[in-house]
Residue frames as qw, qx, qy, qz and C-alpha x, y, z in Angstrom:
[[0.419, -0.306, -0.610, 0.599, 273.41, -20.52, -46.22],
 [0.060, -0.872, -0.438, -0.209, 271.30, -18.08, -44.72],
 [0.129, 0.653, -0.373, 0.646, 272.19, -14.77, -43.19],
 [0.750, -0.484, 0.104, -0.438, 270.76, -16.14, -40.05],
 [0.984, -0.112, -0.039, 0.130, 272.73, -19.32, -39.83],
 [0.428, 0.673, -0.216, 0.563, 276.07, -16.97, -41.00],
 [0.182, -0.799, 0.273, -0.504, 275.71, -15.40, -38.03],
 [0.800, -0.534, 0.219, -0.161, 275.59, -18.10, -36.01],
 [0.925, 0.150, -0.086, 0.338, 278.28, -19.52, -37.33],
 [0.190, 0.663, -0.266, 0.674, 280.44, -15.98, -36.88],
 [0.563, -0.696, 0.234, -0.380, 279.21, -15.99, -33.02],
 [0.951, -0.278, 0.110, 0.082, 280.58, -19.69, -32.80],
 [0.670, 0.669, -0.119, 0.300, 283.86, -18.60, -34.12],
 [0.187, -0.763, 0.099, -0.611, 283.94, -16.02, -32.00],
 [0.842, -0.376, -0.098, -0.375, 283.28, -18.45, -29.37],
 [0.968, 0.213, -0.030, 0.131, 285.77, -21.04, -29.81],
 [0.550, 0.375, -0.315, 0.677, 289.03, -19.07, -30.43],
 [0.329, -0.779, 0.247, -0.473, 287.88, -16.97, -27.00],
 [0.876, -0.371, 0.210, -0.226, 288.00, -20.04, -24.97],
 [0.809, 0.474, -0.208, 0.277, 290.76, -21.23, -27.05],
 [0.218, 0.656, -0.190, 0.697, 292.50, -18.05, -25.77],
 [0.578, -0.608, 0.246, -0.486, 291.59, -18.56, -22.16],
 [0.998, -0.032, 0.015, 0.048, 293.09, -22.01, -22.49],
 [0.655, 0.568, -0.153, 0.474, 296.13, -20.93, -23.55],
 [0.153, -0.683, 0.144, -0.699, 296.40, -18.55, -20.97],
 [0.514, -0.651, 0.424, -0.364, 295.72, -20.36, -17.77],
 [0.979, 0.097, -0.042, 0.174, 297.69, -23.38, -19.06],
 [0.660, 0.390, -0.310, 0.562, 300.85, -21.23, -18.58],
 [0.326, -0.579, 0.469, -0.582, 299.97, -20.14, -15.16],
 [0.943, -0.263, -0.080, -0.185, 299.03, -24.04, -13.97],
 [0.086, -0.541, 0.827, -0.122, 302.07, -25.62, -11.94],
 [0.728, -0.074, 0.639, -0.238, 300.14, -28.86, -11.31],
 [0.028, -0.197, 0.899, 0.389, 301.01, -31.17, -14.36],
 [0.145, 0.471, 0.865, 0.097, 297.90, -33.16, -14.52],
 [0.167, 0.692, 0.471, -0.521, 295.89, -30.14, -14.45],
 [0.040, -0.631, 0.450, 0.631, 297.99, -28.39, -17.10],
 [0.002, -0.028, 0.837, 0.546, 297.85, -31.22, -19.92],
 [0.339, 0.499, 0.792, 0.094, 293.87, -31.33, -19.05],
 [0.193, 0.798, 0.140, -0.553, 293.71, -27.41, -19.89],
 [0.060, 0.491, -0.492, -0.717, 295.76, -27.87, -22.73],
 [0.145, 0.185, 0.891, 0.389, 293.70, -30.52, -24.16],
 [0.202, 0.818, 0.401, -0.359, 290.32, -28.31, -23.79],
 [0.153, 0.672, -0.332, -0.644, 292.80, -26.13, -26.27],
 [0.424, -0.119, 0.870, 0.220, 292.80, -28.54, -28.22],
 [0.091, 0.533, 0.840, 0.031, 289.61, -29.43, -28.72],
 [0.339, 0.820, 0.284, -0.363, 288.15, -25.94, -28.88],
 [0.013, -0.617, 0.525, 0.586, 290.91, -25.18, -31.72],
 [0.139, 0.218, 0.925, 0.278, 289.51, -28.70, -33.65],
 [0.212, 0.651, 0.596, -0.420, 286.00, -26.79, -32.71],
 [0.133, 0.705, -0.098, -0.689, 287.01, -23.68, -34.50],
 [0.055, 0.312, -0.657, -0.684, 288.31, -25.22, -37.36],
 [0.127, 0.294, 0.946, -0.058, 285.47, -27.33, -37.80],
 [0.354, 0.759, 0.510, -0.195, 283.08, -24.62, -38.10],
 [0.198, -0.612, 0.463, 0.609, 285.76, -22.59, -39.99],
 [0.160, -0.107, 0.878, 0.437, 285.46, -25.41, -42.75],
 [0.266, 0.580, 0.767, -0.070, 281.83, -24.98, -43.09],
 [0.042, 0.798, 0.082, -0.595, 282.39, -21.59, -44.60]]
């Protein structure tokens, strides 16, 4: 792997567990139910994201 491709892979990390973290976050301010389970599934899915490039390391 190059150093070039490293990086990008560090930025998408980076990436991933923010948004992760912002998910996380305005899933425990949501009162609406439906809204709530779709923010938590966006955690989800960027937490599958992360690990995903995570495993390419």
């Amino acid at each position: 792997m190059t150093g070039k491709e490293l990086l990008y892979i560090e930025d998408a990390l980076g990436h991933e567990k923010y948004f992760q973290t912002k998910c996380c976050e305005t899933a425990s301010q949501i009162k609406d139910p439906d809204l709530k389970t779709c923010v938590q599934q966006l955690e989800q899915k960027h937490q599958q994201l992360f690990q995903s490039f995570y495993g390419l390391l």
